[in-house]
C-alpha positions as CSV (number, residue, x, y, z in Angstrom):
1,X,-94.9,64.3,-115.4
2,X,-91.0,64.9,-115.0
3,X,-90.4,61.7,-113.3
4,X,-86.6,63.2,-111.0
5,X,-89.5,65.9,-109.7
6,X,-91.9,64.1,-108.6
7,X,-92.9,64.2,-104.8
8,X,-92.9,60.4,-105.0
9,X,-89.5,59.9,-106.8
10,X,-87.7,58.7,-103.7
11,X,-85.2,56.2,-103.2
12,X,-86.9,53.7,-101.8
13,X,-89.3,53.1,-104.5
14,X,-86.5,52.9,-107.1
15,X,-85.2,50.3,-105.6
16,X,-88.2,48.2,-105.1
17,X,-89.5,48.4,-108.5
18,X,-86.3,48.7,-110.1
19,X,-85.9,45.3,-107.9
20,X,-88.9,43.4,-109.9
21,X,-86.8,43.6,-113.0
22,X,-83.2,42.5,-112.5
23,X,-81.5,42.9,-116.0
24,X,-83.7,45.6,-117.3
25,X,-80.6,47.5,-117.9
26,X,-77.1,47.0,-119.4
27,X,-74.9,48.1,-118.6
28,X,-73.4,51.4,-117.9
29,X,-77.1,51.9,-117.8
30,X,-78.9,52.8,-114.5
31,X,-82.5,51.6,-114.0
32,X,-85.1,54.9,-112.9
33,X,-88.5,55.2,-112.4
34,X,-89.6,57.1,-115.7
35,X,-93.7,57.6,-114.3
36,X,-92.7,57.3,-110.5
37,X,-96.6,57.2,-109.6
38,X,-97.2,54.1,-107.1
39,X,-100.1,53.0,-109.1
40,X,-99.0,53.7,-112.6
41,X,-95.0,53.5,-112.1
42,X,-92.8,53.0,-115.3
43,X,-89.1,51.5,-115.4
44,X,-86.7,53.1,-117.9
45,X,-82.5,53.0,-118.2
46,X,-80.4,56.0,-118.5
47,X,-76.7,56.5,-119.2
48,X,-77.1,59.3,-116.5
49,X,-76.4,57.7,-113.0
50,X,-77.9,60.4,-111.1
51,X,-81.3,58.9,-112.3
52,X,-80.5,55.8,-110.3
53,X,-80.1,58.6,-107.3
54,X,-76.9,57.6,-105.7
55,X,-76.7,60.4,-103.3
56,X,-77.3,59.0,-99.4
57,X,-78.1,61.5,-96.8
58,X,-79.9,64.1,-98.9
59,X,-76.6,64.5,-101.2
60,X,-76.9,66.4,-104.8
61,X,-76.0,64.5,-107.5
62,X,-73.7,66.3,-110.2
63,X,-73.7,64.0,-113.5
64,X,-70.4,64.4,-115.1
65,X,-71.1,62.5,-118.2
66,X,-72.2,59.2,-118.6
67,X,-72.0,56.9,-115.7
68,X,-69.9,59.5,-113.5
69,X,-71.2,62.0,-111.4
70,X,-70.4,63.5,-107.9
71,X,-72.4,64.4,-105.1
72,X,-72.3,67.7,-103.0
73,X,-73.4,66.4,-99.7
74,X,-75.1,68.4,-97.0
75,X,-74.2,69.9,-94.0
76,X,-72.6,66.5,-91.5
77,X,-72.0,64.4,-94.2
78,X,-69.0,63.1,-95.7
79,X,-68.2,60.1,-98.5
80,X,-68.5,59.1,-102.4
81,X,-72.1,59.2,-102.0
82,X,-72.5,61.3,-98.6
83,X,-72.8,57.7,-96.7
84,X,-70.8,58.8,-93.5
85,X,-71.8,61.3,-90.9
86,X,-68.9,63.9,-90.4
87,X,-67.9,63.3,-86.9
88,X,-65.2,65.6,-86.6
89,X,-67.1,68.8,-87.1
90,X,-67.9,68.7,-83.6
91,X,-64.0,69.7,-83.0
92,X,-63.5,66.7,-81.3
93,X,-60.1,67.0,-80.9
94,X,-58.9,68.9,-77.9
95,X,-55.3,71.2,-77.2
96,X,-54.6,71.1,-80.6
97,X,-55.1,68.2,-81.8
98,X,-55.8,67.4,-85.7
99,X,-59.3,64.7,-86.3
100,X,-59.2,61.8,-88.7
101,X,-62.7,60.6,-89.9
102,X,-62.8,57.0,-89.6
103,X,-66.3,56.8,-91.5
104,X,-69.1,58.1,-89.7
105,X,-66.1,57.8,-86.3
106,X,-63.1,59.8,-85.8
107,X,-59.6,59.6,-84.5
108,X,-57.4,62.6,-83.2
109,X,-53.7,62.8,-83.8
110,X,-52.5,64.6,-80.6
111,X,-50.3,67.4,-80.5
112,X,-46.6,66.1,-78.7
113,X,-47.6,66.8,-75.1
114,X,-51.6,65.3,-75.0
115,X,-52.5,61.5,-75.6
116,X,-56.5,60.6,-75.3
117,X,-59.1,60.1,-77.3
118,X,-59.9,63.5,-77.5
119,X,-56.4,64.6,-77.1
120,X,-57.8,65.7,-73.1
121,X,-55.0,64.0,-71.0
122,X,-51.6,66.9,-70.8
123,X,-48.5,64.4,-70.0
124,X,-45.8,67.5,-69.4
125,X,-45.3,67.0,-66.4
126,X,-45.7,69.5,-63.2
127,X,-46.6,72.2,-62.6
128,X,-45.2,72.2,-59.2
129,X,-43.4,74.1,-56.5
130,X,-40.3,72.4,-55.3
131,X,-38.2,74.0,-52.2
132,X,-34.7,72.4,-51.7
133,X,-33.3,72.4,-48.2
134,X,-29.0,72.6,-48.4
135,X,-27.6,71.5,-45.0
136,X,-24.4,74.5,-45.3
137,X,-23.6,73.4,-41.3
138,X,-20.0,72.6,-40.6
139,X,-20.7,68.8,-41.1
140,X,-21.3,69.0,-44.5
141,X,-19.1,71.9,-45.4
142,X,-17.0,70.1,-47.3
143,X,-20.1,68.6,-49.6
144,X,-21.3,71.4,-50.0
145,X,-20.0,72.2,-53.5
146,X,-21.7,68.6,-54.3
147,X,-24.8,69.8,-52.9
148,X,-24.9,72.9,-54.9
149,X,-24.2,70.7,-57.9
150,X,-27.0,68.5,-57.7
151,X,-29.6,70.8,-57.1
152,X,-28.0,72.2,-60.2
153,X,-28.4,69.0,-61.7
154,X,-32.3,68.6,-61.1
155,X,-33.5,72.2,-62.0
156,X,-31.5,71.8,-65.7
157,X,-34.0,68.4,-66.0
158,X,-37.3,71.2,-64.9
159,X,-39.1,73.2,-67.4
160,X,-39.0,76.6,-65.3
161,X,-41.6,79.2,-66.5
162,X,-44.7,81.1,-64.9
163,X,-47.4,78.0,-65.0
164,X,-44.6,75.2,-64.7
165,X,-42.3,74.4,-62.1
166,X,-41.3,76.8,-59.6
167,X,-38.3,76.6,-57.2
168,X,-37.3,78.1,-53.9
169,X,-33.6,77.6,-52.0
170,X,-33.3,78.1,-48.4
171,X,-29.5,76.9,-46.3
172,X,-29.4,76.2,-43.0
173,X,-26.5,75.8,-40.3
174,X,-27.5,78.0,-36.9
175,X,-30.0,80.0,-39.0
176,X,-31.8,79.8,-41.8
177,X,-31.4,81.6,-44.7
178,X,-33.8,82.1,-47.7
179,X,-31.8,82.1,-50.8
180,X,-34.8,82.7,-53.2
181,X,-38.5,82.7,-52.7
182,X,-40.8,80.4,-55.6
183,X,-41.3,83.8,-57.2
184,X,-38.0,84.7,-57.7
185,X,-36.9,83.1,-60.8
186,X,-39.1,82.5,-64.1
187,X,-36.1,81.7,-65.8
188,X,-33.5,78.9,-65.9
189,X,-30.5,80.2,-66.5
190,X,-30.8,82.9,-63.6
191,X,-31.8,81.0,-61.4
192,X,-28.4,78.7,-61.7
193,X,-26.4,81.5,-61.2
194,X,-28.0,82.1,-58.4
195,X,-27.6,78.9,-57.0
196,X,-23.9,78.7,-57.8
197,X,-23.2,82.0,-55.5
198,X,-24.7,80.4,-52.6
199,X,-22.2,79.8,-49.8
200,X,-21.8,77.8,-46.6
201,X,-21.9,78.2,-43.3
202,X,-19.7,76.7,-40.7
203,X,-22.0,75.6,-37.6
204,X,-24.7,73.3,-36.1
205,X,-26.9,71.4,-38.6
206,X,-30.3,73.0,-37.0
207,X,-32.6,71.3,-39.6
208,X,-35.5,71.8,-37.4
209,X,-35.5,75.1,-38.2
210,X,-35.3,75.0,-41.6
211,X,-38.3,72.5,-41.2
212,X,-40.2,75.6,-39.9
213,X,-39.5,77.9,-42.5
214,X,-40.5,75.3,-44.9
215,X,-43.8,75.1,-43.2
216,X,-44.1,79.1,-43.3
217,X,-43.5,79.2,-47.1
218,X,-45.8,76.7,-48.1
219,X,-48.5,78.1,-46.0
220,X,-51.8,79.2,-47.6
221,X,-50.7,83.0,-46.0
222,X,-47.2,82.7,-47.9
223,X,-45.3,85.9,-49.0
224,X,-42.5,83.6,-51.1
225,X,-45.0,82.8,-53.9
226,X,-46.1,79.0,-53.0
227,X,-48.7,78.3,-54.9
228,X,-51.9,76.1,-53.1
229,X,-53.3,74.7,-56.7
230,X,-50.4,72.6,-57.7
231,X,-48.1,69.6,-56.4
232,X,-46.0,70.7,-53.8
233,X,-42.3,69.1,-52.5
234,X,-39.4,70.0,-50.3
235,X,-35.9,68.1,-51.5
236,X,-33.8,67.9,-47.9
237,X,-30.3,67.5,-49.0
238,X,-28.4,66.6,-45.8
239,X,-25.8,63.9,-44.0
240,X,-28.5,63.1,-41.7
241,X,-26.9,64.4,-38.7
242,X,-29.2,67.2,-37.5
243,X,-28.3,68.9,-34.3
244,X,-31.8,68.2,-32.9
245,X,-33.2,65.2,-34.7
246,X,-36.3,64.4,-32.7
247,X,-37.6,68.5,-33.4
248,X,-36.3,68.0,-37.3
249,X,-38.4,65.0,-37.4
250,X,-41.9,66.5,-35.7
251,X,-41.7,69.1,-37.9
252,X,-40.9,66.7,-41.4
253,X,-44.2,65.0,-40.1
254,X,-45.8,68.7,-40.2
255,X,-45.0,69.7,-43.0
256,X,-45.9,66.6,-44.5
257,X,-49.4,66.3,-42.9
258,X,-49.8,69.8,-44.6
259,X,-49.8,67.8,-47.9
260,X,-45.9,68.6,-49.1
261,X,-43.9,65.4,-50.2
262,X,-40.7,65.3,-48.6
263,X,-37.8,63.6,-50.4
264,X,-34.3,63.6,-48.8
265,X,-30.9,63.1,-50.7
266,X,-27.9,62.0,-48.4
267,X,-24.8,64.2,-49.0
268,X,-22.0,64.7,-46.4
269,X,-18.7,62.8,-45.0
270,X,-20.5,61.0,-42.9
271,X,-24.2,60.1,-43.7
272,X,-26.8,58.6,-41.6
273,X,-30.1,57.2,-43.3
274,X,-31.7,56.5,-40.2
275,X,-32.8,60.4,-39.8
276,X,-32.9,60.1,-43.7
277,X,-35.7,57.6,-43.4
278,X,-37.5,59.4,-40.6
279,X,-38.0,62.6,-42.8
280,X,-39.2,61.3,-46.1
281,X,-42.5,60.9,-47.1
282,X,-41.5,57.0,-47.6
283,X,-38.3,55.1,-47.8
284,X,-38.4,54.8,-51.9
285,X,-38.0,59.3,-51.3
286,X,-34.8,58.8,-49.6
287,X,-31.8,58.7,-52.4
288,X,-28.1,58.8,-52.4
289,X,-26.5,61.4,-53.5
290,X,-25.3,61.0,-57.4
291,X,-28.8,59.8,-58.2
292,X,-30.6,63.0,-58.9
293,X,-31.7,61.7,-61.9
294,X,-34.1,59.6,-60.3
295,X,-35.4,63.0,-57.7
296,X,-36.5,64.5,-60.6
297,X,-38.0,61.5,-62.2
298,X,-40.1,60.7,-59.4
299,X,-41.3,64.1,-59.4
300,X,-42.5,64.0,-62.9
301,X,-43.7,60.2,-62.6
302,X,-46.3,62.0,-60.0
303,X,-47.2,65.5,-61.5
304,X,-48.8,63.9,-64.9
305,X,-51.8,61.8,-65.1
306,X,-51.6,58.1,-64.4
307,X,-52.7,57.4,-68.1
308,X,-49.5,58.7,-69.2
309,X,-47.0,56.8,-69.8
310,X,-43.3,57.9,-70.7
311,X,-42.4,57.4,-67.5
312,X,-41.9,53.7,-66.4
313,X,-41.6,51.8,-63.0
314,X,-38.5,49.3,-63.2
315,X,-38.0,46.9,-60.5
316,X,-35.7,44.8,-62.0
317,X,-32.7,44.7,-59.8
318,X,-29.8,41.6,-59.3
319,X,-27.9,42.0,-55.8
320,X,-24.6,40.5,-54.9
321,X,-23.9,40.1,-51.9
322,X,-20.1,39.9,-50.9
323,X,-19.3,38.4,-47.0
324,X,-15.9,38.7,-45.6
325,X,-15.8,35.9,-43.7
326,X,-11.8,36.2,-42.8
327,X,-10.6,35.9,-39.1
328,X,-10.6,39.9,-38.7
329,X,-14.7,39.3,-38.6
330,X,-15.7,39.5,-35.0
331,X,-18.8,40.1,-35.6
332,X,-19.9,37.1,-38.2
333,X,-23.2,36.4,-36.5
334,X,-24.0,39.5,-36.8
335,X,-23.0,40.5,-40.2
336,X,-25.2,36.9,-41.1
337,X,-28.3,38.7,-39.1
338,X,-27.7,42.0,-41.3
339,X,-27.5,40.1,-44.4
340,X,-30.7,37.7,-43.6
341,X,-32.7,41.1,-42.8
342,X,-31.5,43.1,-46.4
343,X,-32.7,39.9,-47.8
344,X,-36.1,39.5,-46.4
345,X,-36.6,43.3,-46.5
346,X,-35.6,43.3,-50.4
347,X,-37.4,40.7,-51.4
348,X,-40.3,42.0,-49.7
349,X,-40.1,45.6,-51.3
350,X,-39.4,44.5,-55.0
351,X,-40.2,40.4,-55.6
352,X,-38.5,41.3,-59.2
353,X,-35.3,41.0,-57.3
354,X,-32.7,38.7,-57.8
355,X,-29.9,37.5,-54.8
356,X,-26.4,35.9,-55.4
357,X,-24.0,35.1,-52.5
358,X,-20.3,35.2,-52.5
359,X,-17.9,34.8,-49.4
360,X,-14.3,35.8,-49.7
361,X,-11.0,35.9,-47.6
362,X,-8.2,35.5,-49.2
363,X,-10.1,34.4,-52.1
364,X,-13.5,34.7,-53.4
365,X,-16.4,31.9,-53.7
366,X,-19.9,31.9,-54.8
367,X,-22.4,30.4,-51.9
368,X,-25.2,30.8,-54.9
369,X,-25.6,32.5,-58.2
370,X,-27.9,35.2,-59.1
371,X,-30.0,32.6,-60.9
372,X,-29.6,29.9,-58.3
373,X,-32.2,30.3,-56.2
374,X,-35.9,32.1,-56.5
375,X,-37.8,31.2,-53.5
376,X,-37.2,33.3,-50.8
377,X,-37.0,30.7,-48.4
378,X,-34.4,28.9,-50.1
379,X,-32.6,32.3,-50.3
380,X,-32.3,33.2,-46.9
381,X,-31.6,29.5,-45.8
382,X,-28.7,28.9,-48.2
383,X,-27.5,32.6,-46.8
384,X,-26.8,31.5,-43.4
385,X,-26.0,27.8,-43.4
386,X,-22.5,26.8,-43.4
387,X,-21.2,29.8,-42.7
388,X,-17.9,30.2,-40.3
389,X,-15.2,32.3,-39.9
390,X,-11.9,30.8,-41.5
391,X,-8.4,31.7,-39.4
392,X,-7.3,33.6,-43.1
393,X,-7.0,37.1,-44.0
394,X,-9.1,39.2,-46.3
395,X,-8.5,40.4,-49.6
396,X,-11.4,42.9,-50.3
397,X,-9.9,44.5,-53.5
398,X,-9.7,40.8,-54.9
399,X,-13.3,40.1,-53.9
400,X,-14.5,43.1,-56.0
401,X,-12.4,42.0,-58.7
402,X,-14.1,38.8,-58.5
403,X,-17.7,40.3,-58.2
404,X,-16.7,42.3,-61.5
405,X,-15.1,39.4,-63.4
406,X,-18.0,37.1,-62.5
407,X,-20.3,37.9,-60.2
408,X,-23.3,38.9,-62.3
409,X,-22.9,36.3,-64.8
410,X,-26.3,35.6,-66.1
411,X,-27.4,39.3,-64.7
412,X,-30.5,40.3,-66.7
413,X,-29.7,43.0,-69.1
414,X,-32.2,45.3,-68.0
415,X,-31.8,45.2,-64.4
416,X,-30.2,47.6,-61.8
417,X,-27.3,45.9,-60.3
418,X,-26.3,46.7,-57.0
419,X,-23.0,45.4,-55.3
420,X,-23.3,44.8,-51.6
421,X,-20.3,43.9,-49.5
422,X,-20.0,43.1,-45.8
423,X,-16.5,43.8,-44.5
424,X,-15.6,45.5,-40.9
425,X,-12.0,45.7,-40.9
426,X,-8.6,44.2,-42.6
427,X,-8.3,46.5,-45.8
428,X,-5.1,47.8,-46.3
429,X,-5.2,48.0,-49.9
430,X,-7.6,51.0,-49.7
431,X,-5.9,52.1,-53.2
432,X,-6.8,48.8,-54.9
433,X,-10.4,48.9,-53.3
434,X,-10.9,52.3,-54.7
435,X,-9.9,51.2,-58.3
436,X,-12.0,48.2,-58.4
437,X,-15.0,50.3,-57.1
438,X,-14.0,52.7,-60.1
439,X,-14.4,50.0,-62.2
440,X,-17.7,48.4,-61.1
441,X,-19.0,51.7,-61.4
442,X,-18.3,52.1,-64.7
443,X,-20.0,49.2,-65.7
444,X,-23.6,50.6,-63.8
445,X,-22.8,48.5,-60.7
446,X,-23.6,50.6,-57.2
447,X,-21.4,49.6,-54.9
448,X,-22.4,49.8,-50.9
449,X,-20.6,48.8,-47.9
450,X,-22.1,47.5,-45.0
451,X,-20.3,47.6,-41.7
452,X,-21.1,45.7,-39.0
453,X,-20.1,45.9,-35.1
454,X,-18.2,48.0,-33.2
455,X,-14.6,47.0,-34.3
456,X,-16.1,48.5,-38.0
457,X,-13.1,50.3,-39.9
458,X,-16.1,52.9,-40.5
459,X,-13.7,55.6,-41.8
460,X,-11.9,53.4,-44.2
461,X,-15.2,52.4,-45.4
462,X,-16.6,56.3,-46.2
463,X,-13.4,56.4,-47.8
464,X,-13.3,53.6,-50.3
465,X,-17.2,54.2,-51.3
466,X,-17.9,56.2,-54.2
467,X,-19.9,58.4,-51.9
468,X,-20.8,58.6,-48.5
469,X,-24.5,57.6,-48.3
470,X,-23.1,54.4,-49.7
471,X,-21.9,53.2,-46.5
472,X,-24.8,51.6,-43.9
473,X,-23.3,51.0,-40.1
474,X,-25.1,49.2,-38.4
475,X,-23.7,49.1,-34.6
476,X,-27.0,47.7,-32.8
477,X,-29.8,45.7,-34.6
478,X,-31.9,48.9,-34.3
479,X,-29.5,50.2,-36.7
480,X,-30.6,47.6,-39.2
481,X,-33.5,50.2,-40.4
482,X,-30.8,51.7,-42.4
483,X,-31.2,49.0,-45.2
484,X,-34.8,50.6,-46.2
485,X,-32.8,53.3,-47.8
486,X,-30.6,50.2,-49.7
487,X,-33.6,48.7,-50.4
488,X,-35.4,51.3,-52.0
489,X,-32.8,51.1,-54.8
490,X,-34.3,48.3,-55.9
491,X,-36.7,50.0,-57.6
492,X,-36.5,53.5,-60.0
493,X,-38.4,55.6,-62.2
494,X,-37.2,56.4,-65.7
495,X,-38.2,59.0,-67.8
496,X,-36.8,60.2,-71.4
497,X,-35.0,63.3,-71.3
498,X,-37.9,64.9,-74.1
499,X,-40.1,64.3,-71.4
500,X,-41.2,68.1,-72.0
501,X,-41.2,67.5,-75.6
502,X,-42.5,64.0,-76.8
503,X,-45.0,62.0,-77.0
504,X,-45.0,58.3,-77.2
């Protein structure tokens, strides 16, 4: 009987009886089963490995003289000897991806938009619709250039196209007027030409209208092309000063309950976050202008899936806080009330923030470092004790000087610094304030300026700061809400610019 024929030639029994006499062979030599019968079996060695059947998994063995040989596995197996089960012909891998066996497992390389295990999760973020709303009223006339240029600024960070992100204009002053619809523009560089013909319009700021048209394009009836499948915002770029702010507000709340995410960027000679605040989805959606960076980030923080993860969270901020405390301070007490509530409201938004203290008149002093103090307690006591008007004069460019030179020694390298100075009146060398704001601001330090009381030298102030959403009155204590849109600086999304393009 041909013993590799046999019905009862099987692997199993080779090794068993081929087990019962270890150094039978020598080797190069494979031990076989010359009569395979149970009963009547017969060991033998062979220079011909395929006798020692090496083949797992139903493989045919290929003798390629002597010892070698090769094995033609069957359908699902892979390996030497067909020991592996060939998970990837399943097609595992999803959108593209390319499948790595990892024996009888797999592992996808994912194309440069999809992570997963299967390559499932798409991280390009969007699609979405977004509608900007320009305030072209006769209060932000003069803006209105800058207002042009950061919409600008946001759609060059989009991917514009039929299934990615769509965008609609509309202006408002005593009417509303729809500049383009969603539908309008599949294509980028159109659709900034269009937006750098767009012109003002001197009048009332009738937001509240706007508001309304907003609501009327969104709607699941909508003839501008909104689409009801995908994320949905409206970007209010306005000084806050709305002609009817109680209507503009009912209607932010609409459109908002209708699912839309309002974000608002201030912009304008004059800016007032209070409305700001009241017509944003949240306070961390109200911005100042010259951070449209972070709009768009935001945006594509929230169109991918939360798996992704190019885009990052960072709440690491260091404030400074800078209190003129010369005689020209009428209003110390309350300036120290303004100061204790940034505190506690910072510190209660982002507990990754760290507070130093510096009075100044004539010259500049720390009350604490950035690193001096960590306990909030400790914080907002060493903020208010000991502190008294002097009967000296203020030197404000000299105290930003100082904040540059010094102030955030020991700042974390990675952190946001902000620059926050308290100062009503007494600055009559505007030209030196303005150059040391220039410089902080080169060296990524935003600069605000709080004002406090009536007596505040408001104008100098919107004059000095780099822009005018930079500058927080606060008059009464209810004008202390304000500080929320400060405070939600502390915090900031950041996204690569490849974020259409890479992946991680």
């Amino acid at each position: 009987m041909n013993g590799l024929s046999s019905q009862n030639y099987v692997e199993s029994n080779r090794e068993h009886f081929c087990a019962t006499s270890p150094g039978l062979c020598g080797s190069g030599y494979t031990c076989y089963l010359s009569v395979p019968c149970p009963v009547h079996f017969e060991l033998g060695c062979s220079a011909n490995a395929c006798y020692g059947l090496p083949c797992e998994n139903g493989g045919q063995c290929s003798n390629n003289g002597g010892s070698n040989f090769t094995c033609l596995c069957t359908y699902g197996y892979y390996g030497s000897v067909c020991e592996y089960v060939d998970s990837c012909l399943v097609a595992p891998c999803l959108n593209g991806g390319t499948c790595n066996r990892v024996a009888s497992d797999y592992s996808c390389s994912c194309t440069n938009r999809y992570i997963g295990t299967n390559c499932e999760t798409d991280c390009r973020p969007g699609p979405a619709d977004i509608l900007f709303i320009m305030d072209a009223s006769f209060s932000a006339d003069k803006q209105f250039n800058d207002s042009k240029a950061i919409v600008t600024s946001i759609v060059n960070k989009l991917s514009i196209g039929i299934d990615d992100f769509h965008v609609a204009i509309l202006k408002y002053s005593f009417d509303v007027s729809v500049e383009f619809s969603f539908n309008t523009y599949t294509n980028k560089t159109a659709m900034i030409a269009a937006i750098d013909n767009i012109t003002a319009i001197a009048g009332p700021s009738y937001l509240d209208k706007a508001l309304d048209k907003a609501k009327e394009m969104f709607s699941s009836s909508s003839t501008f092309g909104a689409r009801s499948q995908v994320f949905q915002y409206t970007i209010i770029i306005s000084d806050g000063l709305s002609t009817l702010r109680t209507e503009a507000v009912y209607d932010a709340q609409v459109l908002r309950s209708q699912g839309v995410k309002i974000l608002a960027i201030g912009n304008g000679e004059q800016v007032d976050q209070t409305e700001l605040l009241q017509l944003a989805t949240a306070s961390q959606y109200v911005f100042p202008g010259g951070k449209e960076d972070n709009v768009a980030d935001v945006i594509f923080m929230e169109t991918v899936s939360s798996n992704c993860a190019d885009c990052t969270l960072n709440n690491m901020v260091d404030i400074l806080l800078l209190v003129d405390v010369s005689q020209y301070q009428n209003s110390l007490q309350q300036t120290l009330d303004a100061v204790k509530d940034l505190i506690y409201k910072a510190l209660e938004y982002n507990s990754n923030t760290h507070v130093g203290m510096a009075t100044f008149d004539l010259t500049t002093q720390f009350k604490f470092s950035l690193n001096q103090y960590t306990d909030r307690d400790a914080i907002l006591l060493n903020s208010q004790i000991g502190m008294s008007s002097t009967n000296r004069n203020s030197n404000v460019s000299a105290a930003l000087e100082f904040a540059r030179e010094s102030g955030f020694t020991g700042s974390r390298s990675d952190a946001r610094k902000i620059l926050v100075m308290f100062s009503n009146e007494d600055w009559s060398d505007r030209d030196k304030i303005i150059q040391q704001r220039q410089s902080l601001s080169m060296n990524n330090v935003t600069v605000a300026f709080v004002t406090v009381g009536r007596s505040a030298d408001l104008e100098t102030a919107f004059t000095v700061a780099e822009r005018a959403s930079d500058v927080f009155y606060i008059e009464q204590n209810t004008d202390l809400v304000r500080l929320y849109a400060l405070v939600a600086q502390t915090t900031h999304v950041e996204c690569p610019d490849e974020i259409f393009d890479i992946r991680q």
